[in-house]
N, C-alpha and C positions, 0 to 999 in steps of 0.2 A: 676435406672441407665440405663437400658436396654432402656427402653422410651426414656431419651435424646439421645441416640446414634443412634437409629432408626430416629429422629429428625434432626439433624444433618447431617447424610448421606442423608433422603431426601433430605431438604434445598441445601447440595450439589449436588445433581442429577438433581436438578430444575436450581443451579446456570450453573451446566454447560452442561444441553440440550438446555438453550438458545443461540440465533442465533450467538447475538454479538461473545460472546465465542470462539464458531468454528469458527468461520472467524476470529479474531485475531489469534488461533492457525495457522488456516492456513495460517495467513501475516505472521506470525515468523519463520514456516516454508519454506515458498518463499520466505523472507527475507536472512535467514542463508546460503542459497543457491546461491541466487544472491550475498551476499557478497561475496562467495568463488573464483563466475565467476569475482568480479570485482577486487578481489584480483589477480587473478591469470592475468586480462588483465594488472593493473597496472604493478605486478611485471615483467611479461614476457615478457609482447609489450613494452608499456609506457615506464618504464623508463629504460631499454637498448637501446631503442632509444634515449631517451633524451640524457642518457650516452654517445652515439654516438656521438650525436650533440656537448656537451661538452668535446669532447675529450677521451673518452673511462673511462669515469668518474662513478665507479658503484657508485650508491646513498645508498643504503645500508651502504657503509662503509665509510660516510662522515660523519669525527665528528671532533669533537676539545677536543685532548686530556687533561684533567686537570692533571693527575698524572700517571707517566709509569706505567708499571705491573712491580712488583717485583719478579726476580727467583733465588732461588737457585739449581743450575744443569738443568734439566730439571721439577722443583716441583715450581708451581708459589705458592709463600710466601704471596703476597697482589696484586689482581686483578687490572686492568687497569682501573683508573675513570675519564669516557668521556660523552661528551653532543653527543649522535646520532643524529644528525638533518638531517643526511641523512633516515633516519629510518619515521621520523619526516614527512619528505616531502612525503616519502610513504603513508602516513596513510592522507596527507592532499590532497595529490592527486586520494585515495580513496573516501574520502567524498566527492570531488566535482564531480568524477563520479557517485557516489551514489544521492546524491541531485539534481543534471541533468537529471537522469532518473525517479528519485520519483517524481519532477517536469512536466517529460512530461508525465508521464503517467497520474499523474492528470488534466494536459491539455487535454489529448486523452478524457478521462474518462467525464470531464465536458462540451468538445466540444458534444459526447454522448445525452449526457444527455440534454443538450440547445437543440438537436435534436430531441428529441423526446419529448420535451416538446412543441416546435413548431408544430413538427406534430400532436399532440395530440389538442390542441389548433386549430388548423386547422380542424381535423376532426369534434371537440364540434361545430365550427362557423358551420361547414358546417349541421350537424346534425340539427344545430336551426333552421339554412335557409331553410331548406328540410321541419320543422313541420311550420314555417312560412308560407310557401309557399304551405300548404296543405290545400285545402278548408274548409269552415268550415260547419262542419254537418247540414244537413236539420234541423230550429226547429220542424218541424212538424216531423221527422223522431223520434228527440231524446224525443218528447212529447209520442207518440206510443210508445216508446222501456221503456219510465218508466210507462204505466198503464197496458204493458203485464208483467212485473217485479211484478208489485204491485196485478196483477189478480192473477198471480203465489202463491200469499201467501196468 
């Protein structure tokens, strides 16, 4: 019993010292993050502004009531059941600031990389043209340099 659990806890030590691993922790981590920052632009900028535009219209509280709240005195008896589609519009105008920046940053990230693949490519042409363009050894030198190799042994 002892054995498979030593097994096991390795196999997980192996699963997660690989690379993939930490780098997805750390995208979920930057991720949860950035979602905070885009929440907080949506709610705070975005749509008070938009509100503005429309009339001092908060989006939060846009819905279409289906059935009142029911109270007796101040004790609500049966809760208020509505479609939030102001709520709705929040969350849809989070994704597309979300998907706008996951977007450019994999454009930043792959413009990158086309870059340095050119350059790299650049540097192999050039390294070829350099041994290209490097005379070629005396035979008579490289004939001497294999019978003092062969005298050697």
């Amino acid at each position: 019993m002892a054995e498979k659990k030593k097994t096991i806890i390795g196999e997980f030590k192996e699963f997660i010292s690989r690379g993939n691993v930490m780098d997805m922790a750390v995208g979920v981590i930057i991720g949860g993050a950035f979602t905070k920052i885009v929440n907080s632009v949506v709610s705070d900028i975005i749509t008070p502004a938009l509100g503005l535009l429309t009339g001092n219209v908060d989006f939060a509280e846009l819905k279409v009531v289906l059935s009142e709240a029911v109270m007796e005195g101040e004790t609500v008896v049966k809760e208020e059941l509505a479609i939030r589609y102001g709520v709705f519009l929040d969350a849809l105008i989070n994704f597309f600031l979300i998907a706008i920046c996951v977007f450019l940053m994999v454009k930043v990230i792959n413009t990158i990389k086309t870059k340095a693949e050119v350059l790299k490519k650049k540097e192999e042409e050039e390294a070829a043209a350099e041994e290209a363009a490097a005379p070629a050894p005396d035979p008579q030198l490289e004939l001497l340099t294999e019978i003092r190799d062969l005298l050697k042994k």
